[in-house]
C-alpha positions in Angstrom: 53.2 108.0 93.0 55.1 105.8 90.5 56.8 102.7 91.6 60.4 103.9 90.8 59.6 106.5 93.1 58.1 104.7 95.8 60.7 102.4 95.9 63.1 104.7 96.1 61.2 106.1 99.3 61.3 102.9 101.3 64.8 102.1 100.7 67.0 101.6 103.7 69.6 104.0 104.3 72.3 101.1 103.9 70.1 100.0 100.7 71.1 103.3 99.1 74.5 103.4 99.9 75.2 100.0 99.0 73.3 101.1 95.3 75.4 104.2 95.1 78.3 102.6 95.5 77.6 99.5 93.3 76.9 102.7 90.4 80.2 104.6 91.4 81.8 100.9 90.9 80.2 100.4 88.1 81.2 103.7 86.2 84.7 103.3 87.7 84.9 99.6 85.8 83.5 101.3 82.9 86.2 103.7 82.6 88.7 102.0 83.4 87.7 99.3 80.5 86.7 101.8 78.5 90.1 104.1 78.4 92.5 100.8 79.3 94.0 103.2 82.3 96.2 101.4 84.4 96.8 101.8 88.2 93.1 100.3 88.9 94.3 98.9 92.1 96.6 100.8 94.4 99.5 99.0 96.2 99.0 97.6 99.4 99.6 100.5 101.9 99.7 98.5 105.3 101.9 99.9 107.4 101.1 98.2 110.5 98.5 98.2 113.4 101.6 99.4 115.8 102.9 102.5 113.8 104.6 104.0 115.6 105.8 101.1 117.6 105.5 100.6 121.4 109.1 101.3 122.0 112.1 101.6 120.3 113.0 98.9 117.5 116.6 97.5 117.5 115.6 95.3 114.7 114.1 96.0 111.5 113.5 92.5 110.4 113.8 89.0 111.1 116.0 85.8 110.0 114.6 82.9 111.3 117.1 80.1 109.9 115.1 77.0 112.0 116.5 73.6 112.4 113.4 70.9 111.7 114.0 67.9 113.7 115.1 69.0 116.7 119.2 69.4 116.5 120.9 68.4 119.1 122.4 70.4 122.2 124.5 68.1 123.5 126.3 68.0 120.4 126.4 71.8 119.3 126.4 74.2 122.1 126.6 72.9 125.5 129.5 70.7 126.5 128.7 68.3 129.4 131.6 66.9 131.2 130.0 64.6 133.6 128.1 63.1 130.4 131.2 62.1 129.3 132.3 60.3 132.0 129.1 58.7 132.5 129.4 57.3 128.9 127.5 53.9 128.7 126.2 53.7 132.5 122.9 54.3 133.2 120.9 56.9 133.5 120.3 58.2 137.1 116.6 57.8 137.9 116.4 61.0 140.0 116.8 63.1 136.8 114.1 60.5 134.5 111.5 59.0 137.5 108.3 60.5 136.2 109.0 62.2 133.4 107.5 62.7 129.6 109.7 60.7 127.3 108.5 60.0 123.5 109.7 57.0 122.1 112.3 55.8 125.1 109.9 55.4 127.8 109.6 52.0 130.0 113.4 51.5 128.7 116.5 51.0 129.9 118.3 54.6 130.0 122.0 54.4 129.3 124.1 57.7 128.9 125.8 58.8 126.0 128.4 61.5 126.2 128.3 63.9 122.8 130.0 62.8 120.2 132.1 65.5 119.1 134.9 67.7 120.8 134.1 71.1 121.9 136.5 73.9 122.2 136.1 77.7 123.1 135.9 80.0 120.4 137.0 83.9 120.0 137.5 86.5 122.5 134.2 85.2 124.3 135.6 82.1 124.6 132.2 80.5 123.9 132.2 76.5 124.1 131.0 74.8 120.6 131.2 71.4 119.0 133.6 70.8 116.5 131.4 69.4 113.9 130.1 73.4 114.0 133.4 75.0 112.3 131.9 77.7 110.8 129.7 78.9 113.3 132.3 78.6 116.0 134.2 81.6 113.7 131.1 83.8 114.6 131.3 83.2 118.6 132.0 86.8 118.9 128.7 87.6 116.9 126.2 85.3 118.2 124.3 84.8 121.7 123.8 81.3 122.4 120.9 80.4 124.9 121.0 77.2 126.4 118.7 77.0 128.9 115.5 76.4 126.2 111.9 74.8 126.9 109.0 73.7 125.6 106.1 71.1 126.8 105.9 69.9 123.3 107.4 66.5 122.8 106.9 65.6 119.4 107.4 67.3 115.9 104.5 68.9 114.7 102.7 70.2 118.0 106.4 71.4 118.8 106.7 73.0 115.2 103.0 74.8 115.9 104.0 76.1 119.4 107.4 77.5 118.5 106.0 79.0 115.8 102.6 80.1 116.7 102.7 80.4 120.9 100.5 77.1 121.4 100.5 73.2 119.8 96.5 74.6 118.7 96.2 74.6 115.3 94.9 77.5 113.2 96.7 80.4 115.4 98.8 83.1 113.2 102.4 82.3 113.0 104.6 85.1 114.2 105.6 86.0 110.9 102.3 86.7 110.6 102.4 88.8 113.7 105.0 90.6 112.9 103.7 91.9 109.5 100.1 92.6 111.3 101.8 94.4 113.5 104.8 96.5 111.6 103.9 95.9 107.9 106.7 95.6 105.0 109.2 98.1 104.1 108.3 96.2 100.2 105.7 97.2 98.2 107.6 94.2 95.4 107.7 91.3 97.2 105.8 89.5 100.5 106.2 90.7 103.8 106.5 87.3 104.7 108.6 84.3 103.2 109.3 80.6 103.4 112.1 78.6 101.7 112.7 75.4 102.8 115.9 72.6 102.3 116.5 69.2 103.2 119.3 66.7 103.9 120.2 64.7 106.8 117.8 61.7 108.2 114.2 61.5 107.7 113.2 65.3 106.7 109.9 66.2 108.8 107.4 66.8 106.7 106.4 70.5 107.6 102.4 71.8 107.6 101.8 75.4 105.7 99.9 75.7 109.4 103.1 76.4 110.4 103.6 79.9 108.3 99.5 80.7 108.2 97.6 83.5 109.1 95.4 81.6 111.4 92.7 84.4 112.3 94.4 87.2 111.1 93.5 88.2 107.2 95.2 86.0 104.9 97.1 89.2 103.2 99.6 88.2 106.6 100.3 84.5 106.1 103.7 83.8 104.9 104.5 83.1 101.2 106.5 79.8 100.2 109.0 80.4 97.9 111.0 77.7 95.8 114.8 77.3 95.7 114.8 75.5 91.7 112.6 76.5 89.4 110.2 79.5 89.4 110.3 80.3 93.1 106.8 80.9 93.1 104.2 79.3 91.1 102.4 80.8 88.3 104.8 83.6 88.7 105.6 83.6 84.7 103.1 85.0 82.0 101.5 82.8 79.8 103.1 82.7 76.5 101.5 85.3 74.3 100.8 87.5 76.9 102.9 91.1 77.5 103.2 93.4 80.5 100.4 95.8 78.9 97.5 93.1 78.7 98.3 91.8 81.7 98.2 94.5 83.4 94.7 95.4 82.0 93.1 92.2 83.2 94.5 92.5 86.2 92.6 96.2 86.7 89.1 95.0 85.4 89.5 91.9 88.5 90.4 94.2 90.7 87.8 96.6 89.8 85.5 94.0 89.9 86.6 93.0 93.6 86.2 96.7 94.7 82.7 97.3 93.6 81.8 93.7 95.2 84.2 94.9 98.5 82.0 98.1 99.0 79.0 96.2 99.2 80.3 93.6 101.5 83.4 95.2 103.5 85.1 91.4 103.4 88.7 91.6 105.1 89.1 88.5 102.3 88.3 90.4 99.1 90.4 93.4 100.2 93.0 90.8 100.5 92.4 89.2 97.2 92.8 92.7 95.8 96.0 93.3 97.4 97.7 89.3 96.7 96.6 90.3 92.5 98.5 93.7 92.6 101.5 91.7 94.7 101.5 89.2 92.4 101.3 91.5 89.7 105.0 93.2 90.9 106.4 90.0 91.5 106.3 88.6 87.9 109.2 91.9 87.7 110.5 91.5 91.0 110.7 88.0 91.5 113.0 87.1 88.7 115.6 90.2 89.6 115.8 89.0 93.4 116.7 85.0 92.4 118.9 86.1 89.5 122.6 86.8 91.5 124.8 87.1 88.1 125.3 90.5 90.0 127.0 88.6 93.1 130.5 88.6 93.1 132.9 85.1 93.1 133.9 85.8 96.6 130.5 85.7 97.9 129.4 82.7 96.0 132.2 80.8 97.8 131.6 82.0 100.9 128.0 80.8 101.3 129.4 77.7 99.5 126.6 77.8 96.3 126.8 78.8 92.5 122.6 79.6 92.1 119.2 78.2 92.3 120.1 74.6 93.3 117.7 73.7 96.6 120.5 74.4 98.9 120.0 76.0 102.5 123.4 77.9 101.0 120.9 79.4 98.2 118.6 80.2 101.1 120.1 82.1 103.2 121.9 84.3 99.9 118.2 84.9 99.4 117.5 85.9 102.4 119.8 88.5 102.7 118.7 89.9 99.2 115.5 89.9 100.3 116.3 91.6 103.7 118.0 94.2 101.4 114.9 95.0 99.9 112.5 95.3 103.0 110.9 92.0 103.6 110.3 92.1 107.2 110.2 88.3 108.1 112.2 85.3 106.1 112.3 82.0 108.0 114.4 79.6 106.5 113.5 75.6 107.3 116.1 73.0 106.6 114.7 69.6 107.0 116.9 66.6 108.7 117.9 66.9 112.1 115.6 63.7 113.9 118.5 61.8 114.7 116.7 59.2 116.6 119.8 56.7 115.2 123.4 57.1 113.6 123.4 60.7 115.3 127.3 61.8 114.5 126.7 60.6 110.8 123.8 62.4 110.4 124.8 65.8 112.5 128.1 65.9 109.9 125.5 65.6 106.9 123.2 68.3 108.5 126.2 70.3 109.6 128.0 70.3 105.9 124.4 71.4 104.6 124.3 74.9 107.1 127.1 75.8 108.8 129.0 77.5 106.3 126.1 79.8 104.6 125.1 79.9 108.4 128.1 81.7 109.2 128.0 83.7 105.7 125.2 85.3 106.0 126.1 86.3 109.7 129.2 88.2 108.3 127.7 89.3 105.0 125.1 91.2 106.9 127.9 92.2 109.3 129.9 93.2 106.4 127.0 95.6 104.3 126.2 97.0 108.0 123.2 95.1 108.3 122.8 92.8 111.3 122.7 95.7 113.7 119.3 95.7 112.6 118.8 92.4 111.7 117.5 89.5 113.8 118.7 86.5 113.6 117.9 83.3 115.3 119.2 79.5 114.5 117.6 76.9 116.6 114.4 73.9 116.3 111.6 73.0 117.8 113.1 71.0 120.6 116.8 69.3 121.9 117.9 65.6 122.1 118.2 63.2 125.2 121.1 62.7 127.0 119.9 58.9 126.9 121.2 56.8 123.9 118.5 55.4 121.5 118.7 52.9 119.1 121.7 51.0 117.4 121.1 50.7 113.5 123.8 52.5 111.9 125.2 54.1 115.2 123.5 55.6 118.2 120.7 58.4 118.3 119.3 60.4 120.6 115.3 60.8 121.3 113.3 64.2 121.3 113.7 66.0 124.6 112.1 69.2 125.9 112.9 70.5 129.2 116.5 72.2 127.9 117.9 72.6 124.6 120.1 75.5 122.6 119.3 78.1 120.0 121.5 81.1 119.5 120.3 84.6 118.4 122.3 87.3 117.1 121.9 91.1 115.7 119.5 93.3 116.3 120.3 94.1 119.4 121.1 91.1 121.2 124.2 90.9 122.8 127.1 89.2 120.6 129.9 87.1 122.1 127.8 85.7 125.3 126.1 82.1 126.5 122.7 82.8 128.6 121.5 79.9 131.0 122.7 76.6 131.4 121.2 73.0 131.8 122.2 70.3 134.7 125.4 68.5 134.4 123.7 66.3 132.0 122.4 68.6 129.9 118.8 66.8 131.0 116.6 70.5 132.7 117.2 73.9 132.1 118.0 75.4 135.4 119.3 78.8 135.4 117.5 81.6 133.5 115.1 79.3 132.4 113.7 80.9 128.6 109.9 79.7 127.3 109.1 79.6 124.1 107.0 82.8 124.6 109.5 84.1 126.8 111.4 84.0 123.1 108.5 85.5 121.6 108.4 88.2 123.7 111.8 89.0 123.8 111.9 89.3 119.8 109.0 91.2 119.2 110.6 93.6 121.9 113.7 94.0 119.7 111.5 95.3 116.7 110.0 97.8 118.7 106.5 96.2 120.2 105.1 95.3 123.2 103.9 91.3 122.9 101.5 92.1 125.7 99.9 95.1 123.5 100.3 93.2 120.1 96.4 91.3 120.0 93.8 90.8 117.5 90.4 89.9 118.7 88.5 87.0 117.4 85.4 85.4 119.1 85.0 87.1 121.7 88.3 87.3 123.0 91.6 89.3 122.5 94.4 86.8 121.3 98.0 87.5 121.3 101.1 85.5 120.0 102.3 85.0 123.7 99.0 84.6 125.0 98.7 85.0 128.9 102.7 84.7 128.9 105.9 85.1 128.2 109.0 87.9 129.7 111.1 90.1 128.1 114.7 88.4 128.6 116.4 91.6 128.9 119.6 90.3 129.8 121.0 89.0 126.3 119.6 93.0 125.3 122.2 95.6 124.4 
């Protein structure tokens, strides 16, 4: 017997299937090189590990507009009285004795009432600060939550739990949740985007951690997008180069991925395959979605920008351009709100940056019939103390995290309503107490899945964004 032959004989059975495909591959590349046929790599047909969904979705998609810094409750969404009157006295020790503080702890604690009016708002009547004008116009709309915790008392292990269930690094955001579990409705842009803003005191610096995958393929980690310039990088062709010969470089990679991807069966080079062809359609539909010549005057003015200039105004009109064309999650950051001194100067500065394109996109959505099925949700990562801190430039307020506000709206939630309340100083949540996952379980019930259902294994171990936690808080649902 020859040795062709009796090599052939001894070969493993995955030996000759990972030969005959290498050859299929190879005659594949070949023809595809040979005939300059485009369409090597098809487009990324993820439609989600729960299709159908566990229930039935109220929401389509998600606009997470997210405060980093920590705003404020007692100046934005809950009014405390007996704070006021307690003004400059100290703190009572039976709400402090024992507790976590971050930077005011082994101090003196002196009250300080908010520093802004509050007044109720529309038919609700909902009770909101002054230095929130715009917002307060969309009290009908909006479902504020006041009764917010987390056990996270500085920034970034408070960014990583809101936005990934626990302050351990390297878990999948819930961005990246949600497009594991329902895919895109866009084959032309990412699932899952980032745009970020700043203005106000000290912007936090923010980790990518904070939008990653984690243990999920990468294909799911959110995509950072830029507000001036290109929004992404690399996005333009080189000079010299057309549509045509990009598009046949782009076929011989990906043809080159897929023979080494049916060798291997790598979750990471079928992603790499994916990302080219995305990134591919982008360089088309990238410059369409940031170019808004096509949005009228009157819009312009009422999210208060005139184009690409950085703004959290720019943002959010992105945001709802890109809800228009099926990207399932878009979480908007705007960076300023640790107001540790000089609170009601900063809050004014933070407030003129968001509260109008806030309130915009609410009734632009509203407006196009949109925010039935839209999500949003405007809050940080923690409140502020009742306790006054610091005296340079004006007092502050220190991190606090056992109440706080966000508000949610569309999508199902029930407009026009506050959920919960704190003490009388605004110090512990203490009716209808909501966790973080408790808020993570609550939105991925709105687009139709089951948080306890939703898990990916990884080391032994099936993980989910709530992890052993978190309830449904059915009473803000419609």
């Amino acid at each position: 017997m020859d040795p062709i032959n009796k090599y052939l004989l001894q070969q493993t059975r995955r030996q000759f299937l990972g030969n005959s495909a290498r050859g299929i591959g190879s005659m594949a590349l070949a023809s595809l090189l040979g005939t300059g046929q485009a369409n090597a790599a098809a487009p990324d047909t993820w439609k989600g590990i729960t299709n159908p969904t566990h229930g039935l979705p109220k929401a389509k998609r998600v606009i997470y507009l997210y405060m980093a810094g920590g705003p404020s409750h007692l100046e934005t969404f809950d009014y405390k009285p007996e704070l006021a009157r307690l003004d400059g006295k100290p703190m009572p020790t039976s709400f402090t004795q024992g507790e976590q503080l971050a930077q005011l702890q082994g101090q003196a604690l002196t009250c300080m009432g908010s520093q802004f009016e509050f007044g109720r708002h529309g038919q609700s009547g909902q009770e909101i600060a002054s230095v929130l004008p715009h917002t307060a116009s969309i009290a009908d709309d909006i479902c504020i939550i006041r009764s917010m915790r987390t056990d996270q008392i500085n920034h970034d292990p408070a960014h990583t739990l809101m936005n990934t269930g626990t302050a351990i690094s390297g878990r999948p955001s819930m961005g990246s949740w949600l497009l594991y579990g329902l895919g895109s409705e866009c084959e032309n842009l990412p699932g899952f985007v980032v745009l970020t803003s700043k203005g106000g005191r000290n912007p936090q610096p923010l980790a990518s951690r904070q939008w990653h995958s984690g243990f999920l393929p990468s294909k799911f980690q959110g995509v950072p997008f830029q507000s001036i310039g290109d929004p992404v990088h690399y996005v333009s062709r080189p000079p010299g180069i057309d549509s045509a010969q990009q598009r046949k470089l782009v076929d011989a990679v990906q043809a080159l991925n897929g023979i080494h991807n049916e060798t291997v069966e790598e979750a990471e080079i079928a992603t790499r395959i994916s990302q080219y062809e995305m990134a591919f359609r982008m360089q088309t539909s990238v410059p369409d979605l940031v170019d808004i010549s096509d949005e009228p005057k009157h819009i312009l003015d009422m999210y208060g920008t005139e184009g690409a200039d950085g703004s959290f105004a720019f943002n959010c009109l992105l945001a709802r351009r890109m809800a228009e064309r099926g990207t399932r999650f878009i979480q908007l950051y705007h960076r300023g709100w640790d107001h540790h001194n000089d609170l009601k100067s900063f809050m004014e500065t933070c407030s003129r940056h968001v509260d109008q394109a806030t309130a915009a996109l609410v009734t632009d959505l509203k407006q196009r019939g949109m925010l039935e099925d839209t999500l949003i949700v405007w809050g940080g990562e923690f409140g502020r103390t009742p306790m006054i801190q610091g005296n340079k430039g004006g007092p502050g307020r220190d991190h606090h995290v056992n109440g706080f506000s966000i508000w949610m709206a569309g999508g199902g939630i029930k407009p026009g309503m506050t959920y919960g309340a704190t003490d009388d100083l605004g110090y512990n949540a203490v009716e209808n107490v909501v966790t973080v996952h408790d808020f993570h379980a609550t939105m991925l019930h709105q687009l139709g899945i089951d948080h306890k259902k939703l898990t990916f294994r990884f080391q032994g171990r099936d993980f989910r964004l709530t992890d052993v936690h978190g309830n449904v808080v059915k009473d803000i649902l419609v």
